[in-house]
C-alpha positions as a Markdown table, in Angstrom:
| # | Residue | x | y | z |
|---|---|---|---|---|
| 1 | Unk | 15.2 | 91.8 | -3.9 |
| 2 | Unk | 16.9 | 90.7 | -7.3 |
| 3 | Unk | 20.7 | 91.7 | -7.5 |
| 4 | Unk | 23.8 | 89.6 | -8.8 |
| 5 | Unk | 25.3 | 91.4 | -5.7 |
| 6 | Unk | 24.1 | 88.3 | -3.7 |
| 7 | Unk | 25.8 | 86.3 | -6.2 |
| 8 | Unk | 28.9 | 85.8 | -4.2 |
| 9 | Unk | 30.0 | 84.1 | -1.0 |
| 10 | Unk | 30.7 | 86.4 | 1.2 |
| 11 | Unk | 27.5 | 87.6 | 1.2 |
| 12 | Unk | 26.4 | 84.3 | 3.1 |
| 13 | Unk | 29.2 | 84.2 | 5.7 |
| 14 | Unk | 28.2 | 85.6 | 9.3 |
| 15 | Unk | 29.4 | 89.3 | 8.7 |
| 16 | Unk | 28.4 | 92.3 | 7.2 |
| 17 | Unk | 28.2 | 92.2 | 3.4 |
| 18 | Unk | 30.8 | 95.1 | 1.9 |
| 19 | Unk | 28.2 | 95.5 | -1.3 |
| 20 | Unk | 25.1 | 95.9 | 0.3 |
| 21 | Unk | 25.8 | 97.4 | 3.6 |
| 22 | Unk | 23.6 | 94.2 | 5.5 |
| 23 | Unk | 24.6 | 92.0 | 8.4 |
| 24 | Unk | 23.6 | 88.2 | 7.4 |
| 25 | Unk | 24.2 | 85.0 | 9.3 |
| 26 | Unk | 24.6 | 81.5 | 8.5 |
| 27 | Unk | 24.1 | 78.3 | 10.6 |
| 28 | Unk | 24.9 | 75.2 | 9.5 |
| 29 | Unk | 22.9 | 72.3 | 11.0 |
| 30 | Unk | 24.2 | 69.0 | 10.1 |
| 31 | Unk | 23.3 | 67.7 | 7.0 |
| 32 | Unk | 21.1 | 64.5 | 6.2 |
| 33 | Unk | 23.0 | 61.4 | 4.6 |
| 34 | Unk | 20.2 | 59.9 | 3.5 |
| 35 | Unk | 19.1 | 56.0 | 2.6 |
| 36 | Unk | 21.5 | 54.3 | 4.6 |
| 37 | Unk | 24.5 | 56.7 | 3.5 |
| 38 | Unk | 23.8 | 55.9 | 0.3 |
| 39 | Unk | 22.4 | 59.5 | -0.5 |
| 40 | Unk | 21.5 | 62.1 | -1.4 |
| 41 | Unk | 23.2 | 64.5 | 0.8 |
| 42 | Unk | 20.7 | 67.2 | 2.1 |
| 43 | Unk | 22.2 | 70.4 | 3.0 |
| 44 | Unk | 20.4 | 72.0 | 6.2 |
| 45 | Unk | 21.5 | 76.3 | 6.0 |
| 46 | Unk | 19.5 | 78.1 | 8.4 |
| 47 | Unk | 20.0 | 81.5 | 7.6 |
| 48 | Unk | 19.0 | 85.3 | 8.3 |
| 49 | Unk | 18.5 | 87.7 | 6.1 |
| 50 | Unk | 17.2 | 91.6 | 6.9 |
| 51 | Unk | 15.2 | 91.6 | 3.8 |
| 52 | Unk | 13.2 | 88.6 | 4.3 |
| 53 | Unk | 10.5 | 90.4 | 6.6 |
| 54 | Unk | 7.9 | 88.1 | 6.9 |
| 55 | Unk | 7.6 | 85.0 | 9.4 |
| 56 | Unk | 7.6 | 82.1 | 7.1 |
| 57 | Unk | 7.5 | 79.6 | 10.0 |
| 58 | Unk | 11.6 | 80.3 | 11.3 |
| 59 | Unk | 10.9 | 83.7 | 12.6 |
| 60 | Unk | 11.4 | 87.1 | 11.0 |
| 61 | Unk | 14.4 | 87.0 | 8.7 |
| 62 | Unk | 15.3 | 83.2 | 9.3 |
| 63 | Unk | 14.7 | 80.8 | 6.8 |
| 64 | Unk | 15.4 | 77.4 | 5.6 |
| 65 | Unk | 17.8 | 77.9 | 2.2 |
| 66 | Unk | 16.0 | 75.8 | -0.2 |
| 67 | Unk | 15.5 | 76.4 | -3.9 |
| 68 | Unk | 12.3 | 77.7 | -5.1 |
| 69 | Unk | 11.4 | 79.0 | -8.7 |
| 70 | Unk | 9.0 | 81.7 | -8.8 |
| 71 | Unk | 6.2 | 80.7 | -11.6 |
| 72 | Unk | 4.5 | 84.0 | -12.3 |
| 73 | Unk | 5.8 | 86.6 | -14.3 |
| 74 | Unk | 9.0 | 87.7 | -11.9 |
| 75 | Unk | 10.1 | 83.6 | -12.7 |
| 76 | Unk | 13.3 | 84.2 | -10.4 |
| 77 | Unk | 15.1 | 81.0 | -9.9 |
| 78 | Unk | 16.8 | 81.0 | -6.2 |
| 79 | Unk | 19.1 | 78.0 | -5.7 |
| 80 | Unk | 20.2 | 76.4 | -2.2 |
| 81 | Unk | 23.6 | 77.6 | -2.5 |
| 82 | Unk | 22.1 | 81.5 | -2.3 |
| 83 | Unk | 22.4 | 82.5 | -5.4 |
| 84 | Unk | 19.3 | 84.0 | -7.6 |
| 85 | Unk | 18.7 | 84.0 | -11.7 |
| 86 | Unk | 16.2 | 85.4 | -13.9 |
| 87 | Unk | 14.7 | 82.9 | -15.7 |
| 88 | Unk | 13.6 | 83.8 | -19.5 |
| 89 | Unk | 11.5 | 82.1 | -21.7 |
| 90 | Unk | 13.9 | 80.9 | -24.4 |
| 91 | Unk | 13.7 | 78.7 | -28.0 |
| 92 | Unk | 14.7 | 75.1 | -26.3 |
| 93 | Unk | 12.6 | 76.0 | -23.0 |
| 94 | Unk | 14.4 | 78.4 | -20.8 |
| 95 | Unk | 17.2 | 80.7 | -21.1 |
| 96 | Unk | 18.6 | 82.2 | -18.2 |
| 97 | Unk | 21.4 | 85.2 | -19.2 |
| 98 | Unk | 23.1 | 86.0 | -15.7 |
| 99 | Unk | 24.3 | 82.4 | -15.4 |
| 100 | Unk | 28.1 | 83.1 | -16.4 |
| 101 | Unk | 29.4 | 79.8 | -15.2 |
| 102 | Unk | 28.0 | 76.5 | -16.1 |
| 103 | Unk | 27.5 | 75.3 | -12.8 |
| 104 | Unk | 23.8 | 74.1 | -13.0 |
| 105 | Unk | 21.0 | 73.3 | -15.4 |
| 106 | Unk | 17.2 | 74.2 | -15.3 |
| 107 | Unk | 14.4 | 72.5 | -16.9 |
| 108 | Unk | 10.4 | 72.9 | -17.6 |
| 109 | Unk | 9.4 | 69.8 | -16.9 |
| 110 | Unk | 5.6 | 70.8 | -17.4 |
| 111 | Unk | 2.6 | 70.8 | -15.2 |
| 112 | Unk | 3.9 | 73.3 | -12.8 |
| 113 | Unk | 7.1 | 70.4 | -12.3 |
| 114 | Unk | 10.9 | 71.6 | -13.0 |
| 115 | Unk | 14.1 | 69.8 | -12.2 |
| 116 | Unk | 17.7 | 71.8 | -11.3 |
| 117 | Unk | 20.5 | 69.6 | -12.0 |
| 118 | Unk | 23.2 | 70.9 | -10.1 |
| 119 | Unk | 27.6 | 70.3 | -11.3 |
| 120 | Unk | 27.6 | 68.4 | -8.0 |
| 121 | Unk | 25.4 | 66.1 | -8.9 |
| 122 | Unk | 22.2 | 66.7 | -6.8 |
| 123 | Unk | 19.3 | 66.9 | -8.7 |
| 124 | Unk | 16.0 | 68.6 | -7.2 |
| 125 | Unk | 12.6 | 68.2 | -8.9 |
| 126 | Unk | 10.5 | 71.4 | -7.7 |
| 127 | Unk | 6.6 | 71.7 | -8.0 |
| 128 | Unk | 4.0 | 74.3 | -6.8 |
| 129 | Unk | 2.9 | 73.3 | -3.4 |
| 130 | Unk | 1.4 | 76.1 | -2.3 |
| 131 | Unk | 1.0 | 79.4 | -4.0 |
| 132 | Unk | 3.2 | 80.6 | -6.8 |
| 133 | Unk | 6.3 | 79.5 | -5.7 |
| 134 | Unk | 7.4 | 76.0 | -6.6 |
| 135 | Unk | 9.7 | 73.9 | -3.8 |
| 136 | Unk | 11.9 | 70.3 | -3.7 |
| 137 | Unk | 9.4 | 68.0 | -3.6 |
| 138 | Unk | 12.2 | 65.1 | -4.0 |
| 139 | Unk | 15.6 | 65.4 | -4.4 |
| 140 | Unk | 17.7 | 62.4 | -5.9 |
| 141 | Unk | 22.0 | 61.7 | -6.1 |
| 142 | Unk | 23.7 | 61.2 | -8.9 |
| 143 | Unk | 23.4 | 56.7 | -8.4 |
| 144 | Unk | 19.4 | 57.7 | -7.9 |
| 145 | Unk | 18.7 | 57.7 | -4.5 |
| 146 | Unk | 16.0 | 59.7 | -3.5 |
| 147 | Unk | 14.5 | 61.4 | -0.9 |
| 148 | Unk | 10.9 | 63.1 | -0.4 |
| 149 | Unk | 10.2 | 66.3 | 0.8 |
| 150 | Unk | 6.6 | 67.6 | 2.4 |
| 151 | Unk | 5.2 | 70.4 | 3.5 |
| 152 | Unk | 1.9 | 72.2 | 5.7 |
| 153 | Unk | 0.7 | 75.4 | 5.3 |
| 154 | Unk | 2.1 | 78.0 | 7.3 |
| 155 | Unk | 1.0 | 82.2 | 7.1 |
| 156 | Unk | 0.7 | 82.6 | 4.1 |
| 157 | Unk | 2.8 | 80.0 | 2.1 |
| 158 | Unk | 4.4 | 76.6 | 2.8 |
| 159 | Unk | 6.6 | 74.8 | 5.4 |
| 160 | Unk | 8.7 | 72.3 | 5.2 |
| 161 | Unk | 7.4 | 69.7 | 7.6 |
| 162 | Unk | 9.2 | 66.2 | 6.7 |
| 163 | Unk | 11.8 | 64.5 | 4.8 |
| 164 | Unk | 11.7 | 61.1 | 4.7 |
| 165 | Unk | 14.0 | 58.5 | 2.7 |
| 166 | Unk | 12.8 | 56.5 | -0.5 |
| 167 | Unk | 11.3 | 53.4 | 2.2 |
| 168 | Unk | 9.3 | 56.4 | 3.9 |
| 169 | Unk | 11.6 | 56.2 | 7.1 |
| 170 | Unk | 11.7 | 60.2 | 8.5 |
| 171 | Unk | 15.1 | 61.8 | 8.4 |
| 172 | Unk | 13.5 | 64.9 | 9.3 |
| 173 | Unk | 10.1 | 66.7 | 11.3 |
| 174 | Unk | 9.6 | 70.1 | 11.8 |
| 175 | Unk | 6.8 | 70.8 | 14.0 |
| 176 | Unk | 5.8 | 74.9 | 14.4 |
| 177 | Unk | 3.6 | 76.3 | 16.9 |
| 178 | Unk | 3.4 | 79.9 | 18.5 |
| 179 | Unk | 6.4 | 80.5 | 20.2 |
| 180 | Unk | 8.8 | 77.7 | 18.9 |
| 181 | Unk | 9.8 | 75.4 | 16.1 |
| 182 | Unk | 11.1 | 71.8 | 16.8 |
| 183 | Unk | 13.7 | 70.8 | 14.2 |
| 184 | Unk | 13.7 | 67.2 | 14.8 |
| 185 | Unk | 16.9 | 65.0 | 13.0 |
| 186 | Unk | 16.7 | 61.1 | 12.4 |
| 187 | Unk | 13.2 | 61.3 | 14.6 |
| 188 | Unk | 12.7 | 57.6 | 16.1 |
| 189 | Unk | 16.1 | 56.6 | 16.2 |
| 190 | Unk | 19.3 | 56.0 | 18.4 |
| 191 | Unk | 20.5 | 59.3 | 16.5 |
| 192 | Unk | 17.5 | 61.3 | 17.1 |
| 193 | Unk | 18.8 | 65.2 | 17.8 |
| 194 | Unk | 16.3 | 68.0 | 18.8 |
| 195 | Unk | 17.2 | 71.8 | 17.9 |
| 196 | Unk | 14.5 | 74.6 | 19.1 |
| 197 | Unk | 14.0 | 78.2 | 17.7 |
| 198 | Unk | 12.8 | 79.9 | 20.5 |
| 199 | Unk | 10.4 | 82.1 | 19.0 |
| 200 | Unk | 8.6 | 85.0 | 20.5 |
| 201 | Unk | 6.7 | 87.9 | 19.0 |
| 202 | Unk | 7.9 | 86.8 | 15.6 |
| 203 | Unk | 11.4 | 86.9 | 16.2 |
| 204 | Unk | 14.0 | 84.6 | 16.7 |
| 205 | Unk | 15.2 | 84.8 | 20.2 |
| 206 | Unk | 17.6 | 81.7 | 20.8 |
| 207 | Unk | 18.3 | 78.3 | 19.2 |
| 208 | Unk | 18.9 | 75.4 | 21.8 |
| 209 | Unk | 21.4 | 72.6 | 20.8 |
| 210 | Unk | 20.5 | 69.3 | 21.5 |
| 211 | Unk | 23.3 | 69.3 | 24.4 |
| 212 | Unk | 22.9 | 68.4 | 28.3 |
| 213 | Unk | 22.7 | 71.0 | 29.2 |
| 214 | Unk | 20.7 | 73.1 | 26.8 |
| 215 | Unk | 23.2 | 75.5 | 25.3 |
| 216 | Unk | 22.1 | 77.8 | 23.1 |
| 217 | Unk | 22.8 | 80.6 | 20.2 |
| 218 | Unk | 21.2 | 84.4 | 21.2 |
| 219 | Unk | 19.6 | 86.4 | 18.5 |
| 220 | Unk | 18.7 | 90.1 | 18.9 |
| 221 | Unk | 17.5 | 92.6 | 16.7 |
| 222 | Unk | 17.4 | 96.2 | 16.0 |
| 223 | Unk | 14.7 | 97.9 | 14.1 |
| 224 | Unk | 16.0 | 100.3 | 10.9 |
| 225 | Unk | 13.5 | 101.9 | 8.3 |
| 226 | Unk | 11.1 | 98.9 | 8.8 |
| 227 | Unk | 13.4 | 96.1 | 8.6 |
């Protein structure tokens, strides 16, 4: 669904969103400080979302935030940070007229490749990897750091399996199969951290923390008009 109305923060906090009436939530796993801490710093939102009905390898309504560009004719332009743009053929590439505030840049880099430089610096070069929709295949910090992003098929569409520092070393695995996904952080190391999504029928029951004791975040749904 395209609307500016998810333009905004709120709508991405772990409430109901006054605009559009829908209950979204937000978790934050702990980002990736990549080469050494040298960067870039890769932002991990796990989120939910009523709209987003399909089990794209999280579980119904849970995804990943990560920018994708759409390449056929919708060519939406969703960033990492939530928000979404209509992008527009224009006379020095692409124009995109909803974006009021200056905060990021978008280029056609050719060959199914574009790059989305963003105010903070990040910069994330996206190409189809599956499908129409193009992902961060490589995402790089403002000194030039780099990291490498990879993905299996999953459904219907892609899924982020790895993402591994400019040596190759893995900072990240996800490994899905029926009833769970394994988030795996710094996999190999003396910092190595194990999340689950407990995963049953195609919804997400629980996540388990990499504690002791196994504590864990409850999930449950409701069914309304199909979503």
């Amino acid at each position: 669904v395209h609307s500016n109305a998810f333009n905004f923060m709120s709508f991405i906090l772990n409430q109901v969103d006054p605009r559009t009436g829908q209950y979204t939530c937000a978790i934050s796993l702990p980002e990736l400080k990549a080469n050494n801490l040298c960067g870039p710093v890769v932002p991990l939102p796990l989120n939910f979302n009523p709209l987003n009905t399909p089990d794209s390898g999280f579980g119904k309504g849970w995804n990943l935030r990560q920018s994708q560009f759409n390449t056929t004719n919708r060519r939406m332009l969703t960033l990492y940070t939530g928000e979404s743009f209509k992008v527009n053929p224009g006379a020095n590439g692409v124009e995109i007229p909803e974006k009021k505030i200056d905060s990021f840049h978008f280029h056609d880099l050719g060959n199914q490749r574009y790059r989305v430089e963003h105010k903070s610096g990040l910069v994330e070069v996206l190409a189809r990897v599956q499908g129409d929709i193009a992902l961060p295949v490589q995402m790089l910090s403002p000194q030039g750091h780099s990291v490498s992003l990879e993905y299996v098929a999953f459904g219907t569409g892609p899924l982020l399996s790895s993402i591994r520092n400019a040596d190759g070393t893995p900072l990240l695995t996800l490994v899905r199969s029926t009833n769970w996904l394994d988030i795996t952080l710094f996999p190999g190391s003396a910092y190595e951290a194990l999340f689950r999504l407990n995963i049953v029928g195609g919804e997400t029951q629980s996540l388990v923390l990499p504690t002791d004791d196994q504590a864990s975040w409850r999930f449950g749904y409701a069914s309304k008009e199909g979503l």
